[in-house]
N, C-alpha and C positions, 0 to 999 in steps of 0.2 A: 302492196303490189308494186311493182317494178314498172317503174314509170313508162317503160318502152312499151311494153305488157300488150298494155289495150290495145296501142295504135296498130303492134304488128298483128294482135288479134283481129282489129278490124277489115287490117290489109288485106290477110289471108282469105276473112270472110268475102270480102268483094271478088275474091278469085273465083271464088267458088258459087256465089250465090248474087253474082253484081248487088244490085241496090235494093234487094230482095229481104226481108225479114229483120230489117235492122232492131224492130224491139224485141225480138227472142234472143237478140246480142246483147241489148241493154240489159234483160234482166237477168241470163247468164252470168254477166260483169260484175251485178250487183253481188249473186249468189258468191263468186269464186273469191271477194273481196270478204267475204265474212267469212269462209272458208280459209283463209292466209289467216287468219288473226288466231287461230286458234290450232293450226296446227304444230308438229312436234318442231322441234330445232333440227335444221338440215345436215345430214349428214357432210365429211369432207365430200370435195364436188368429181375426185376420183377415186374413189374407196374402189370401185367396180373394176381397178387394174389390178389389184393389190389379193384378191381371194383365191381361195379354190373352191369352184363351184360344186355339188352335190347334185344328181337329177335324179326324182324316187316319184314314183304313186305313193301315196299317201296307202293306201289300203293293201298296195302291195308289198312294199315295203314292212310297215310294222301294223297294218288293221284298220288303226286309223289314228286322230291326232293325240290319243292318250299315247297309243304306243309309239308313234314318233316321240314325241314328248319322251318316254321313257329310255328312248335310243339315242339321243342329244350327248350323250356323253360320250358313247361308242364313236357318232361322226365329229365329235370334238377331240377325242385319240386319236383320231384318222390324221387329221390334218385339211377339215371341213371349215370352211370360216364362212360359205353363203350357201343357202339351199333351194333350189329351182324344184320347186313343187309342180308339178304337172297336173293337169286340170284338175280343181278340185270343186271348182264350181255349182251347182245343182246343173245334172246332165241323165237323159234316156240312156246314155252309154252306148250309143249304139256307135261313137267313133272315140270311145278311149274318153270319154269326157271333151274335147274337142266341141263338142256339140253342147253349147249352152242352153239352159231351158229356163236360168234366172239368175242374170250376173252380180246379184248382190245376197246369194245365198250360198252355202259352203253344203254340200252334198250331205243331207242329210245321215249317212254311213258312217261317212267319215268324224262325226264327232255324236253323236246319238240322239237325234232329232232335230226337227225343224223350229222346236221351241228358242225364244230368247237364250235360257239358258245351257243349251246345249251348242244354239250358234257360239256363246260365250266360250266355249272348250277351243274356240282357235286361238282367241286373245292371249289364253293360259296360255296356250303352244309357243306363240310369237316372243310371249313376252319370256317365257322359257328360253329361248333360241337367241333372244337379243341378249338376259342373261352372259349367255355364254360365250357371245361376240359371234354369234352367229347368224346377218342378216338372211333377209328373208325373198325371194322375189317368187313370183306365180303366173302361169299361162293365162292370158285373155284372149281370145278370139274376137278378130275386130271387124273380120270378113263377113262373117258369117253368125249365126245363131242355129237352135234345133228347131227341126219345126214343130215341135211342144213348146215351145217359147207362148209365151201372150201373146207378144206382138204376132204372132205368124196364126199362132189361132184365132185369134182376132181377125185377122186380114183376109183369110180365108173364106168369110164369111162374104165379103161380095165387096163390088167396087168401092161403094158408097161408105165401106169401113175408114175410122179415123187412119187405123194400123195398116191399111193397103198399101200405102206410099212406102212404108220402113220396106217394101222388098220390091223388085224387077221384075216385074210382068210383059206376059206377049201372046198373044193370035196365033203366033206362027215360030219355030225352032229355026229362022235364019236371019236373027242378030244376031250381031256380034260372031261373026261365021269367022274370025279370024283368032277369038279367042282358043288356045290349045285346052284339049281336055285333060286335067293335071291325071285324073286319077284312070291314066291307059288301061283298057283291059278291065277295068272293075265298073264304068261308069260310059254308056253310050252316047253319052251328048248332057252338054251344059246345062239344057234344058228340061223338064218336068212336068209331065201335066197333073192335076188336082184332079183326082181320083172321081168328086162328086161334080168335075168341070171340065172333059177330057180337052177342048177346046182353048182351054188356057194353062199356059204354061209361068214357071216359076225358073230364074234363071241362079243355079248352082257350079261354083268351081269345083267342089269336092264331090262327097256324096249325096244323095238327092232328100237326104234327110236333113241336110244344112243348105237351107236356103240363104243367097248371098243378102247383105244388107246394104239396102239404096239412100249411099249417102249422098246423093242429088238432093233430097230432102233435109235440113236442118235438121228435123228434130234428133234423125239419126244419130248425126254428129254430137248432137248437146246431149242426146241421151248415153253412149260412148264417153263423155269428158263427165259425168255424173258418176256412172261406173267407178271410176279413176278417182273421184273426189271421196267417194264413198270407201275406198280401199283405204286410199292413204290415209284418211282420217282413223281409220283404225293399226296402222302403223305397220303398213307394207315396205318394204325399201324400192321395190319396182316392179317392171311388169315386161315378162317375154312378149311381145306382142306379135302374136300367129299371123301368117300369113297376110302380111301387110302390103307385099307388092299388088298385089289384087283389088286395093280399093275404092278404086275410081273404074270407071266404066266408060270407055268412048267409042261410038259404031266405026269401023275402019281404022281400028287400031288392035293388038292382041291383048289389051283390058290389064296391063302390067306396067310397073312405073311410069306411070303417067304421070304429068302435072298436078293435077288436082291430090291424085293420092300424096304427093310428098306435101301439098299445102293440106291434107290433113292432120298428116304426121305431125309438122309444126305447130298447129293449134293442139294438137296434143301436150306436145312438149311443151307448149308456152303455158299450156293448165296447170302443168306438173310443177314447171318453174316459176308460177306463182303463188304457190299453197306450201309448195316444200321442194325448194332445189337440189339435185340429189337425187331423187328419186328416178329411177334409169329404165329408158327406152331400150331395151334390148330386142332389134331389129331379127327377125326367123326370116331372112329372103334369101330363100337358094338360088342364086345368081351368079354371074361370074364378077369381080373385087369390083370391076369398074362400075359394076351397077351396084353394085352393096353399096358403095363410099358415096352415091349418093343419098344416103341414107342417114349419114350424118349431118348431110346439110355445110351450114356455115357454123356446126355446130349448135346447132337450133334445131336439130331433127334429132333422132336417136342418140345415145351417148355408146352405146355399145352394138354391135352384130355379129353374128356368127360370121367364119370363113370357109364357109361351105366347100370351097375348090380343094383344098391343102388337104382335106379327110381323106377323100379316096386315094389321093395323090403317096399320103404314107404308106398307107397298101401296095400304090402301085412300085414304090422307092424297094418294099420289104421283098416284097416277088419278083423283080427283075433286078435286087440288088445292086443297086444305084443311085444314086444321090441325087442325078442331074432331074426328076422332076419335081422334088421339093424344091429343090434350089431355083429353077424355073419359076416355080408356082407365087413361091415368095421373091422375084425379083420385080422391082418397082416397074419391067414392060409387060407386066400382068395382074400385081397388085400394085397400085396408086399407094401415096403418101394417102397418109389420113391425121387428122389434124390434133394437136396433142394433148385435147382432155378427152377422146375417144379413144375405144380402145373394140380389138379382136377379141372374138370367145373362140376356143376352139377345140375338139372335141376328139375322140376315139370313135364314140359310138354312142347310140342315143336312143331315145326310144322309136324312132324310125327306122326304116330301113337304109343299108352302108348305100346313100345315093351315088349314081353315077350319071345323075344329071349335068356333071359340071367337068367329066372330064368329056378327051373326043374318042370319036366311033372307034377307033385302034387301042387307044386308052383304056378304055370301057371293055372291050373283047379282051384285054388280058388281064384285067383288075378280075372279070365275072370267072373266067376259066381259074384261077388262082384261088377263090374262096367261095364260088357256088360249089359247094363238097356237095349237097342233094337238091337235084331240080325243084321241091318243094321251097326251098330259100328264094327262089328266083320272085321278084317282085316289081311288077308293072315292065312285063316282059321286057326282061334285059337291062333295063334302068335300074333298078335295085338290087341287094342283097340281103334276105331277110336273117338274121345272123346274131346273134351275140359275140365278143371278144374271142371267149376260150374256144369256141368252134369252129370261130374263121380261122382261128392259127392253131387249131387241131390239138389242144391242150398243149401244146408247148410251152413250156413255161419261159424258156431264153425267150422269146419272140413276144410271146404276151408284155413281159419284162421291158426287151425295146422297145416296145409300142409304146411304154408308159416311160420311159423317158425324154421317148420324142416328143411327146404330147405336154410334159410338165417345162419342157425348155425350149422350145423351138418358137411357140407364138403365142402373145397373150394372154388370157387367161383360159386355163383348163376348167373342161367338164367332165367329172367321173359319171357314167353312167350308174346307177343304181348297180349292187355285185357284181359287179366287172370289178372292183378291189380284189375279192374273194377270186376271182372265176366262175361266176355264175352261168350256168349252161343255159343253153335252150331249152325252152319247157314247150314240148309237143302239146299237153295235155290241155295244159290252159290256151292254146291256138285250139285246141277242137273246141275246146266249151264255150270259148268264145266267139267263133264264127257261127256256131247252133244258134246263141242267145241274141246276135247279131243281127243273122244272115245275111253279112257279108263276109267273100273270103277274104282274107286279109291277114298275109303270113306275117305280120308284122304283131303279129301275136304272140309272137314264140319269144321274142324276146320282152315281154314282158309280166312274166309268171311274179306269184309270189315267193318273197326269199320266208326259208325254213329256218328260223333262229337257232332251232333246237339241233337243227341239223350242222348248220353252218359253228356256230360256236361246238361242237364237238371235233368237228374239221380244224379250227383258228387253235384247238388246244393241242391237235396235232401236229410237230415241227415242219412232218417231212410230206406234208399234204401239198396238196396243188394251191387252195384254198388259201393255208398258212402263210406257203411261200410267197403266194402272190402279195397276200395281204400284207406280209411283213414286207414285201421289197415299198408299196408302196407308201405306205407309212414312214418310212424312213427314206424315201426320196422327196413328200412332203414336207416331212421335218429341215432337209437338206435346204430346199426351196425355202422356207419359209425365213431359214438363218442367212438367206443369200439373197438381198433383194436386186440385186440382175439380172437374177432367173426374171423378174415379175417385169421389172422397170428397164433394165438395161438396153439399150440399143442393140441391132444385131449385126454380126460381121460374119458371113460365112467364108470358109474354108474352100474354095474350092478348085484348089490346083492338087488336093491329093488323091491318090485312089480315088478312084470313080464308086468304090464299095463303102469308100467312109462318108460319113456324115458327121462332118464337125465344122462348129461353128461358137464364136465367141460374143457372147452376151455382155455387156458392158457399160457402169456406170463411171460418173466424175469420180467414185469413191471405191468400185471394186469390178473386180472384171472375172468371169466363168470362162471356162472351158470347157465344150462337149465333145466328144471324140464316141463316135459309136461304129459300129460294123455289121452292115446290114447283108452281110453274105455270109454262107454256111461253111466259112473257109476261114483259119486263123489268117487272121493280118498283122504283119508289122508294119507300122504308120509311125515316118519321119515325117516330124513339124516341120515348117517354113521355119529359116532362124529367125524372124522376124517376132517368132509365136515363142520359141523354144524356150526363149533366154529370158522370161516373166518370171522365174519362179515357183511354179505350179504345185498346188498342195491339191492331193485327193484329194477330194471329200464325198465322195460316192463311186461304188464301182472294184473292181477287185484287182486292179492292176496301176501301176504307180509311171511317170516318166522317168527311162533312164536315158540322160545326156540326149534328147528330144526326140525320142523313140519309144513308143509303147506296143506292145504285143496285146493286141486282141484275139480272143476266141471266137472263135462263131457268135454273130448275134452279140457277142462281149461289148461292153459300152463302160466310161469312166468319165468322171467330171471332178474339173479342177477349179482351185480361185486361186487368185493370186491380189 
């Protein structure tokens, strides 16, 4: 254990709990200290800048972890090197698996029973995927629990329960009266009454079937860092960590980045960095950058977070053809330095809806009129876009096309959403059967159907498909990437004294330097370089159009990338 370890574990603990249960610390110490001795050898400690991320339901996807298992190859063609498994936890399902009912069991579907040897079928999987240099990381929900959990059933049962304290109880629906209700439109209040107790209430952020967890109480916390001991010890590389701005709770405040939550997050990370360093906090807070960053901490809090703002912001560059709110978005008076073993994820699309929680009210009304195509997409009135890829850009293929070059070079590490390779549409069907099986509405269902193998590989064997093409442009822009590591590492220098329609900007290490040059209007552009840019040398290596004497012709949506 890492000499510093305890002391800063103790710190934290006095934050949160003053001079309150110090031998549930000691014996925790003892546990985490036997638990370092026997785990695996740490990965490098920034492998998490260097991937391309994969995000799939296991069941949706290929069934379950056989069929993953049997697909390992297909996303190792791709140009897959880490795979973000979305809940696979034991879950009622009534939020996507979201909703834990026992976080050290793997959903019984998903590998063919709840026996030892069938939990055994994930190991195969992992150790399959690591195989193939393909790490592994998994959603834990740290807010919340289902309320089939133990602990909640348990708790239920009257004050007097051990398990009462693991959740936020109340008399009356007005704490916390400043908390916002995340889920507008689908949820009336934070609060809950117990059906056999109408008198008492349960206090939830999400849906009222995910009751929040009270880590005011120790055991919480230590039960949460158990979780995480138990995972790694079977050889996870890390852990998406749901909805984390939410974990402290204080009356006259709106219960988000608090104090106490970021001193939990660190006892987190100090678990992790004493059992197996490496293993990565990858922060979910839809926030704007200045509150994301802090979320790394002094590098002692999460290693990685999403850049929730820059997603809608490409939508809005692609629709009003324009460069200047990317370039905004990513400028240091909106996103902060962040420190240099931390790193951005950043996305296209996801299994959420296109948020537009992070742009403004003008922002937002031209991002929704742009790719709300049917008022059924609309989600959490006016804040979202319930939507897959190919449907917000109307199958177009050019545009689909830009989207994924901006996504593979512009920041950080990229998240392919499950068939969004291919063009995976919207599936209506699996949104009805699952809001029945539910019953809740919730259009964020549409984009999460099952992909048809049979179907899709008969599409991949056809050149001039939508599918094909997609799939081929991005396969071979990964491959691009993967030969060019300042797409991954490089520093960024944008462009931006040219055309207001182009978006280019140069990526750049001590050893190689990229060029993007894209065109986000439906009008050919000719784009003269700065001489400053011109005179590098510039070799295509992606894109259909070459520099002549510091001048390229772009097509509609046309886009090329150079190294030198």
């Amino acid at each position: 254990m890492t000499s510093t370890l305890p002391a800063q574990m103790r710190q934290l603990w006095q934050q949160l709990y003053q001079d309150q249960y110090a031998d549930k610390l000691d014996t925790f110490l003892a546990e985490l200290q036997a638990a370092a001795q026997t785990a695996a050898p740490p990965p490098p400690a920034t492998w998490f800048k260097e991937v391309v991320v994969y995000s799939l339901y296991v069941d949706l996807f290929n069934k379950d972890f056989k069929g993953l298992t049997n697909r390992l190859a297909y996303l190792q063609d791709l140009g897959v090197t880490c795979l973000w498994l979305l809940p696979i936890l034991d879950s009622p399902m009534r939020d996507a698996g979201f909703d834990i009912s026992d976080y050290t069991k793997i959903r019984s579907e998903l590998v063919g029973g709840s026996d030892a040897a069938a939990q055994g079928t994930f190991a195969e999987f992992l150790a399959e995927a690591h195989r193939r240099n393909i790490r592994v990381i998994f959603d834990v929900a740290m807010n919340h629990c289902s309320d089939q959990h133990m602990w909640f059933k348990e708790a239920r049962k009257g004050p007097d329960n051990p398990y009462r304290d693991y959740f936020i109880w109340s008399d009356t629906t007005e704490r916390y009266k400043e908390a916002r209700i995340i889920f507008k439109g689908m949820m009336p209040s934070n609060w809950h009454p117990l059906p056999e107790a109408p008198d008492t209430y349960f206090f939830h952020r999400f849906f009222d079937s995910q009751p929040d967890l009270n880590y005011r109480n120790p055991e919480v916390l230590l039960a949460m860092c158990r979780v995480l001991l138990f995972w790694v010890a079977q050889g996870v590389d890390g852990f998406r960590a749901d909805a984390i701005p939410y974990l402290w709770k204080e009356e006259g405040t709106i219960c988000e980045n608090l104090p106490g939550t970021h001193a939990i997050v660190k006892f987190f990370r100090a678990v992790l960095d004493t059992v197996r360093p490496g293993t990565i906090l990858l922060a979910e807070a839809c926030q704007p950058p200045a509150e994301v960053v802090t979320y790394f901490g002094d590098s002692d809090e999460c290693q990685a977070a999403y850049h929730f703002p820059v997603m809608p912001r490409i939508y809005l560059a692609l629709a009003t053809h324009s460069a200047k709110p990317i370039f905004d978005t990513l400028s240091t008076n909106f996103t902060p330095a962040i420190p240099d073993d931390c790193g951005w994820f950043s996305f296209l699309r996801c299994h959420d809806e296109l948020t537009l929680e992070m742009v403004t009210p003008e922002e937002r009304k031209t991002i929704h009129a742009a790719y709300c195509h049917q008022p059924e997409w609309d989600f959490r009135q006016g804040e979202g876009i319930a939507s897959r890829l190919v449907d917000l850009f109307k199958s177009d293929a050019a545009a689909v096309q830009l989207a994924f070059s901006i996504s593979f070079t512009l920041l950080g590490t990229p998240v392919i959403f499950y068939g969004d390779e291919f063009a995976k549409p919207n599936d209506d069907q699996f949104q009805a059967a699952q809001e029945a099986l539910t019953g809740y509405q919730d259009a964020r269902y549409k984009v999460r159907g099952a992909v048809d193998w049979e179907s899709v590989d008969r599409q991949l064997a056809d050149a001039t498909s939508l599918p094909a093409r997609t799939h081929d442009a991005v396969r071979t822009m990964l491959a691009v990437r993967r030969a060019h590591p300042a797409l991954a590492a490089g520093n960024f220098q944008p462009l931006t004294t040219l055309d207001d329609r182009i978006l280019a900007y140069v990526r750049g290490t001590n050893d190689q330097q990229v060029l993007v040059v894209q065109n986000l209007s439906n009008d050919a552009v000719n784009v003269t370089l700065p001489a400053s840019i011109a005179g590098a040398g510039w070799k295509r290596i992606f894109g259909a159009q070459d520099l002549a004497q510091g001048v390229l012709a772009l097509a509609p949506k046309g886009f090329s990338w150079f190294a030198a």
